[in-house]
C-alpha positions as CSV (number, residue, x, y, z in Angstrom):
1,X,13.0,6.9,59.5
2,X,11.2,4.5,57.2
3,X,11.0,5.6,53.5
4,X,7.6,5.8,51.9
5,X,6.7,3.6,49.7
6,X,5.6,5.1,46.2
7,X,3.9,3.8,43.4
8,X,4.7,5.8,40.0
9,X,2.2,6.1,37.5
10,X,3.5,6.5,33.8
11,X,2.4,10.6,33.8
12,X,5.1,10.7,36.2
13,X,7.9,9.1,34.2
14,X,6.1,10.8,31.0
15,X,7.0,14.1,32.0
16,X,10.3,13.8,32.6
17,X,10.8,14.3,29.1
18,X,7.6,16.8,28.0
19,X,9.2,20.0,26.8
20,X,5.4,21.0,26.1
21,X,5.0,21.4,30.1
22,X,7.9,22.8,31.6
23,X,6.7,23.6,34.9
24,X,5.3,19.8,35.6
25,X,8.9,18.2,33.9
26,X,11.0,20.5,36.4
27,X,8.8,19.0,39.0
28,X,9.6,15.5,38.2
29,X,13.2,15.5,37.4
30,X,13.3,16.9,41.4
31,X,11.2,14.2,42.3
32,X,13.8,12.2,40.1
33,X,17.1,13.2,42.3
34,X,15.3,11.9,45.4
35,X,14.4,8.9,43.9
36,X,17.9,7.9,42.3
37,X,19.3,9.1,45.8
38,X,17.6,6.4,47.3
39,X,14.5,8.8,49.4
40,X,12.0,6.6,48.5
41,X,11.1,2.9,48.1
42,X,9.4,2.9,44.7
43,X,7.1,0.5,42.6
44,X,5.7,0.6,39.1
45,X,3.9,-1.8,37.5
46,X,3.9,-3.5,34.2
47,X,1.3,-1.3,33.0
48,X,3.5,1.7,33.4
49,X,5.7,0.0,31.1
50,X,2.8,-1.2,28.0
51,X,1.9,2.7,28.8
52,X,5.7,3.4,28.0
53,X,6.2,1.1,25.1
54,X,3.4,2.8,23.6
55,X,5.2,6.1,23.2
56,X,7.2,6.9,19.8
57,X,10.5,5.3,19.8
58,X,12.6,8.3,20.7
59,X,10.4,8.8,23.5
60,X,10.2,5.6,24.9
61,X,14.0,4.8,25.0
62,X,14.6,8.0,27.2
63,X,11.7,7.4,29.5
64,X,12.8,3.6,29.9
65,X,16.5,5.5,30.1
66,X,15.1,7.2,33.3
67,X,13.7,3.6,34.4
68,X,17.5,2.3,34.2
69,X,18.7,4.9,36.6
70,X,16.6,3.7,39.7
71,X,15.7,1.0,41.7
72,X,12.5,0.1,41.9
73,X,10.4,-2.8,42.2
74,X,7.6,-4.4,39.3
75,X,4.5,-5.7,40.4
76,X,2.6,-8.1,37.1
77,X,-0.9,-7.2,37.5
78,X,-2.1,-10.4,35.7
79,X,-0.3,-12.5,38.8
80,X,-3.1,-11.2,41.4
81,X,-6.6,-11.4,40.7
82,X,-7.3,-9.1,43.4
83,X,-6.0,-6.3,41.6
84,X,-8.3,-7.2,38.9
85,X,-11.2,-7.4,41.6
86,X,-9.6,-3.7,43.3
87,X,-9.9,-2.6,40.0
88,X,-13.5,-3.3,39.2
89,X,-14.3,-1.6,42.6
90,X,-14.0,1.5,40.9
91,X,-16.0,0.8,37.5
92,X,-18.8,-0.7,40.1
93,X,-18.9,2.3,42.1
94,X,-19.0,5.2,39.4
95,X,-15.4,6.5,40.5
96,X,-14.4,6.3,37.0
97,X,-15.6,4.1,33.7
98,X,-14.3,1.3,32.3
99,X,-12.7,3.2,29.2
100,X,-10.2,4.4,32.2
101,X,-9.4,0.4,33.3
102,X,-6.0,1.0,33.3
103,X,-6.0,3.9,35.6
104,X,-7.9,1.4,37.8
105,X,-5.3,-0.8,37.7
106,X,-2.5,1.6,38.6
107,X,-4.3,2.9,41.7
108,X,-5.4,-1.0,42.4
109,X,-1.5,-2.5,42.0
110,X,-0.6,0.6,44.3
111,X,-3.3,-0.8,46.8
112,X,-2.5,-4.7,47.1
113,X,1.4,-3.4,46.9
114,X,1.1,-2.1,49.9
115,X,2.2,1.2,48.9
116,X,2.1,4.7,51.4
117,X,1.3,6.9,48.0
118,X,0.1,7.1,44.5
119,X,1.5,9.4,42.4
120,X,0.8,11.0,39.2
121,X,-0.2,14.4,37.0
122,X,-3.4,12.6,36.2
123,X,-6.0,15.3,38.2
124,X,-8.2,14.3,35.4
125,X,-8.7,10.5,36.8
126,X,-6.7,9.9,39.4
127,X,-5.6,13.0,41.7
128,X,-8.6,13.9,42.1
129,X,-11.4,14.8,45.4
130,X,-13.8,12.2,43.8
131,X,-10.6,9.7,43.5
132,X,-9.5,10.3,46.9
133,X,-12.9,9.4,48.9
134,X,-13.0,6.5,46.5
135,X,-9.4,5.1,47.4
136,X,-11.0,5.6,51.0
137,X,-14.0,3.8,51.0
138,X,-12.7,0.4,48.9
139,X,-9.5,0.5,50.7
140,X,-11.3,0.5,54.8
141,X,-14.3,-2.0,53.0
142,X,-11.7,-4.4,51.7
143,X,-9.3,-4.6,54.7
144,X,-5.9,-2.5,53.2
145,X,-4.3,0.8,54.4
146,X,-5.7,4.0,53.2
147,X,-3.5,4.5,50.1
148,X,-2.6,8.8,49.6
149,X,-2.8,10.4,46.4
150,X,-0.1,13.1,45.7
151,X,0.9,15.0,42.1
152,X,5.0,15.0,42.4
153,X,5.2,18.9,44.2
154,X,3.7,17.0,47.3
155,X,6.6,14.7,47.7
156,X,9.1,17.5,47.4
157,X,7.9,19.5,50.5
């Protein structure tokens, strides 16, 4: 059976260390164990990581601590314009504004990755019913797979 390809957003790797939210961290150190045991195929991007380095210095060194324990690969938004172009998709159809760019970009680097799944704890933006039909429409009018959107409980099913 082929592994699914997953695309971590940073509210993923955030709350592996959010004492604040117990429920959501227990939730993503399971997803965790699958991960380091190799269930998934997994991709971040190098926004997740300026997300990351923006946290306090304790913080940051335990989520990029968690980074260390897996494989995964690192797509550099700035080498494909089409994310970019994905991206603005969004903006240009109302989906979200631009003050949430970089949430853009994450669902836009999962796209032109060619990942099965998005996921994150961001209902706000990104798991979302407004998100989902959005990911649908730009994804069959520009020619990629239809790209799922799942918080981490999905995965763990």
């Amino acid at each position: 059976m082929e592994r699914l390809k997953i695309y971590l957003d940073s509210s993923v790797i955030s709350l592996l260390d959010q004492n604040d939210s117990p429920e959501r961290m227990a939730y993503s150190h399971k997803l965790w164990e699958k991960i380091r045991a190799g269930e998934f195929e997994v991709v971040i991007s190098d926004v997740v990581k300026v997300e990351i380095d923006q946290c306090n210095e304790i913080k940051r060194n335990i989520l990029l601590g968690y980074l260390d324990e897996i494989e995964y690969s690192m797509i550099e938004v700035g080498n494909y314009d089409r994310i970019f172009d994905i991206a603005e998709r969004f903006i240009d159809l109302g989906i979200l504004k631009k003050s949430s760019f970089d949430d853009c970009l994450h669902i836009a680097a999962a796209i032109i990755s060619g990942c099965d799944v998005i996921v994150s704890w961001n209902f706000g933006l990104i798991v979302n019913h407004k998100m989902i039909n959005g990911v649908k429409v730009i994804t069959a009018k520009e020619g990629y797979p239809n790209l799922l959107i799942y918080a981490p409980p999905m995965l763990l099913e």
